[in-house]
C-alpha positions in Angstrom: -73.5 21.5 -25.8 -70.6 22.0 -23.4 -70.9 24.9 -20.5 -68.8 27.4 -20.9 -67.6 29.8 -18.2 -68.0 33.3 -18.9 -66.7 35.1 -15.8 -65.1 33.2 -12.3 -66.4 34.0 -9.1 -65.0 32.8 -6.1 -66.6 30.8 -3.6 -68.0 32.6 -0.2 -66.1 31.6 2.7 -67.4 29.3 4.8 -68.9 30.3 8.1 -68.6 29.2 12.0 -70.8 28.3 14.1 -70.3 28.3 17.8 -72.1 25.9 20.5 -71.7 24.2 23.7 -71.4 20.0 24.3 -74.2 19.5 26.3 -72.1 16.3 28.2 -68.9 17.9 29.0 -69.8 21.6 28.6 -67.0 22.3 26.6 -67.9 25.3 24.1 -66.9 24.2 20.0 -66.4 26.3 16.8 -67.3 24.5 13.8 -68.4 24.7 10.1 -71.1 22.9 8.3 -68.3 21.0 6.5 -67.6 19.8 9.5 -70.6 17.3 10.4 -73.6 16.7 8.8 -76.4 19.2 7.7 -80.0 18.4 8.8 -82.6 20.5 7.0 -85.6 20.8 8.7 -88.7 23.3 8.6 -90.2 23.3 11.7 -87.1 23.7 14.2 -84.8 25.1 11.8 -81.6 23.8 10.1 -78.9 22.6 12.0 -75.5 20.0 11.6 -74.6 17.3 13.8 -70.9 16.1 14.7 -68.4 14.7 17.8 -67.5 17.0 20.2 -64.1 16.7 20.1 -63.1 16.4 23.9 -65.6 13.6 25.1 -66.9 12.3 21.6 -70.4 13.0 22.4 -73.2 13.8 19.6 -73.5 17.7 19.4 -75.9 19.6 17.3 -76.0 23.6 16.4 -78.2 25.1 14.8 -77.6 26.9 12.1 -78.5 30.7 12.4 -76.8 34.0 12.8 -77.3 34.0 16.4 -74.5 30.5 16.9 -72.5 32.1 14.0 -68.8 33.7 15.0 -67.8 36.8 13.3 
């Protein structure tokens, strides 16, 4: 059986995050897309990536209080 597509929806648009390099304190938008996503149950999920000034490893957690817009 082939799937057959009924009706096309679009895809949501991606949302930003906001957070702060804790090394050089410079303060980053990104998206998931951007780095990778970490699910985890206890602390919450969050994605990881270079901060794009001094290359250091920043994390933000992802929840509607580091999202933009």
């Amino acid at each position: 059986m082939t799937i057959k597509l009924i009706t096309k929806g679009k895809k949501p648009e991606e949302k930003i995050y906001q957070g702060k390099c804790l090394n050089c304190y410079s303060v980053v938008q990104a998206s998931p897309s951007d780095g990778r996503v970490t699910s985890d149950q206890r602390d919450g999920n969050f994605f990881t990536f270079n901060c794009p000034n001094c290359n250091h490893n920043m994390h933000i957690d992802i929840n509607d209080r580091n999202q933009v817009g």
